[in-house]
C-alpha positions in Angstrom: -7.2 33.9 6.7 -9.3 32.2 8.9 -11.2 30.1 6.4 -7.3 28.7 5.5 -6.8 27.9 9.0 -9.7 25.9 9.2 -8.6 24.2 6.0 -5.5 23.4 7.1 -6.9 21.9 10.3 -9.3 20.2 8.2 -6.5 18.3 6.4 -4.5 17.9 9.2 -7.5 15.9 11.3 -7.7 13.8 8.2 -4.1 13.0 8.1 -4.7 11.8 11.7 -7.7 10.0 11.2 -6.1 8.4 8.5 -2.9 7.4 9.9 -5.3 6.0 13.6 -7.4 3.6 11.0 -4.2 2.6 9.3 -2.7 1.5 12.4 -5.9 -0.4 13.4 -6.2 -2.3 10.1 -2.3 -2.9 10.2 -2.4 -4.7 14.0 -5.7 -6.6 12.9 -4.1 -7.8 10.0 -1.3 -9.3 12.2 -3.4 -10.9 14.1 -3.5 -13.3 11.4 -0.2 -14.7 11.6 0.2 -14.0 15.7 2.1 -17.0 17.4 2.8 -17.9 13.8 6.2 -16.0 13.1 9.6 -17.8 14.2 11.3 -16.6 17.0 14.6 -15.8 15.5 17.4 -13.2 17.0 18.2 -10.7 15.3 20.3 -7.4 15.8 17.9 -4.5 16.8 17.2 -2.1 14.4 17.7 2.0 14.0 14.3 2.7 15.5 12.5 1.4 18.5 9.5 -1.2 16.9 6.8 1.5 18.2 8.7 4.3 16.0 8.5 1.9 12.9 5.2 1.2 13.4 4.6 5.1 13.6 7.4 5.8 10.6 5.4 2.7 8.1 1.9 4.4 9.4 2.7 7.8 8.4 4.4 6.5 4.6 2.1 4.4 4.1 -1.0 7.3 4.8 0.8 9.8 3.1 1.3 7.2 -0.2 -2.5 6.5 -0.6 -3.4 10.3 0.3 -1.1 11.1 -2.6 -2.6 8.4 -4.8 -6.2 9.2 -3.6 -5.9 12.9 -4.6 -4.0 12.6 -7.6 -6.2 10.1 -9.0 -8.8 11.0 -12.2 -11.1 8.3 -10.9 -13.9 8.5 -8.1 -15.8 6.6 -6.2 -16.1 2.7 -6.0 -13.8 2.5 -9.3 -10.9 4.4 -7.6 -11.3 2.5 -4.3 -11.2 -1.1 -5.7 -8.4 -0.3 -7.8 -6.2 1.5 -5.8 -6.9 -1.3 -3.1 -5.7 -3.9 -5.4 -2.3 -2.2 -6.6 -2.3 -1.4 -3.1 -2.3 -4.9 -2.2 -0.5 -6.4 -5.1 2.7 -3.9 -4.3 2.1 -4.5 -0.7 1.4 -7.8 -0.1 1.1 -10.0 -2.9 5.2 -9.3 -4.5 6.6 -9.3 -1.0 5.2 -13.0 0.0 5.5 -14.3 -3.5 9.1 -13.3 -2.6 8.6 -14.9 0.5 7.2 -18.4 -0.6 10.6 -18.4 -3.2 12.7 -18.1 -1.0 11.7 -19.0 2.7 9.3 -21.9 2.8 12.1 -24.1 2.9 13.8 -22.2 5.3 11.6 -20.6 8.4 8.1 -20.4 6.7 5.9 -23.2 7.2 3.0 -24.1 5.7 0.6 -22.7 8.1 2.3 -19.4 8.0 2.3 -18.9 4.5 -1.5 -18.7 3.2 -1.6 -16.2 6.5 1.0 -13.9 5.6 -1.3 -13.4 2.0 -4.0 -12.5 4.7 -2.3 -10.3 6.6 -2.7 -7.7 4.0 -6.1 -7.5 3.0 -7.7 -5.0 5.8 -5.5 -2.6 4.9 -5.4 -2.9 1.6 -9.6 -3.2 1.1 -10.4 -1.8 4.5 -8.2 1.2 5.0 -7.5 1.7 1.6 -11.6 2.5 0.3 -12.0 4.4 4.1 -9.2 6.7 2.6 -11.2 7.3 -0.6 -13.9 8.1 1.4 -11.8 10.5 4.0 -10.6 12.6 1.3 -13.4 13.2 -0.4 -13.4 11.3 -3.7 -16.3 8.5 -3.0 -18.6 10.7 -5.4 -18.7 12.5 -8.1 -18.2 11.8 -11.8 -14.6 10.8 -12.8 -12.4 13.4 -14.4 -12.5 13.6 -18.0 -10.0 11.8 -20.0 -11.1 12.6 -23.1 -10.6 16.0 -22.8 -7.2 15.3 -23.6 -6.2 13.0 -25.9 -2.3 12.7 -24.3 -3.6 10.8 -21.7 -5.0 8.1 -23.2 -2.8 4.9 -23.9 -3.1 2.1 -26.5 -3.1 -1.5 -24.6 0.1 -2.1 -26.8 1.7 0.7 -25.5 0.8 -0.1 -21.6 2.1 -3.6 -22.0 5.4 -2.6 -23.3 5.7 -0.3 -20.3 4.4 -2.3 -17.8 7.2 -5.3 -19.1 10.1 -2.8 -19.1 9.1 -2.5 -15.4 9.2 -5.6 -14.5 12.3 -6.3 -16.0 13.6 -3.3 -14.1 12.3 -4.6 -10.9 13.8 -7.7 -11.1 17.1 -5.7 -12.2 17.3 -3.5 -9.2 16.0 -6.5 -7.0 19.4 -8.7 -8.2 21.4 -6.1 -8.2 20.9 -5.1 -4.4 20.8 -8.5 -3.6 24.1 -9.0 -5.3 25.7 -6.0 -3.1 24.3 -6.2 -0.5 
């Protein structure tokens, strides 16, 4: 019972640990585009800005814990990868969507190239930390060969990777439409 405890504990520091370096790497990142963002009104939101910090820390730690864990890969493999779909779906689609369709609009050309930067600590920073936090930064990846299932021919992955794209942009026109 009191081994479980301490695991529990154990998990529970790293979860705060995690969530603290998340926060750091999040404001540092920002710094790259401080004094940068237009100063436009807006209505407030449902949450206080400290409790969305706090609400996007918490997802965002609890999304790459779940990756991190569930992951067959180890070490510098998992960490570069994960940090690059971790930027790619974090950053990269978000200002690409940006660029489109405010550069013309309220982001200048200062602010754009900065808002691409604004990512990257968390993303290779906090993201490889994580890896290391949890455990996974050694070791011999899981074997995939072991099972045959979950191995996938290159044509197979590039039919499902375009299906969801096309369903991205799908749902993305669609909200936008009803919104």
């Amino acid at each position: 019972m009191r081994a479980r405890a301490i695991s529990i504990f154990g998990w529970i520091f790293r979860f705060i640990v995690l969530v603290v370096l998340f926060n750091v790497f999040f404001i540092g990142g920002s710094q790259a585009v401080s004094g940068l963002i237009p100063n436009i009104k807006s209505e407030p939101g449902l949450v206080s800005a400290v409790t969305g910090i706090l609400v996007i820390s918490i997802l965002n730690t609890l999304l790459v814990m779940g990756l991190v864990l569930s992951s067959r890969w180890r070490g510098w493999k998992l960490a570069l990868g994960l940090s690059f779909a971790y930027y790619g779906a974090v950053t990269f689609i978000m200002q690409i969507e940006t660029w489109y369709f405010l550069t013309n609009i309220t982001v200048g050309a200062q602010l754009l190239p900065r808002l691409f930067i604004m990512g990257i600590p968390a993303a290779f920073l906090f993201v490889p930390l994580g890896v290391w936090v949890l455990g996974k930064s050694r070791g011999k990846d899981d074997e995939i060969a072991s099972n045959p299932a979950l191995i996938m021919p290159v044509k197979q992955w590039a039919l499902k990777l375009a299906f969801i794209a096309m369903a991205y942009l799908a749902l993305y026109w669609s909200a936008g439409y009803f919104a």
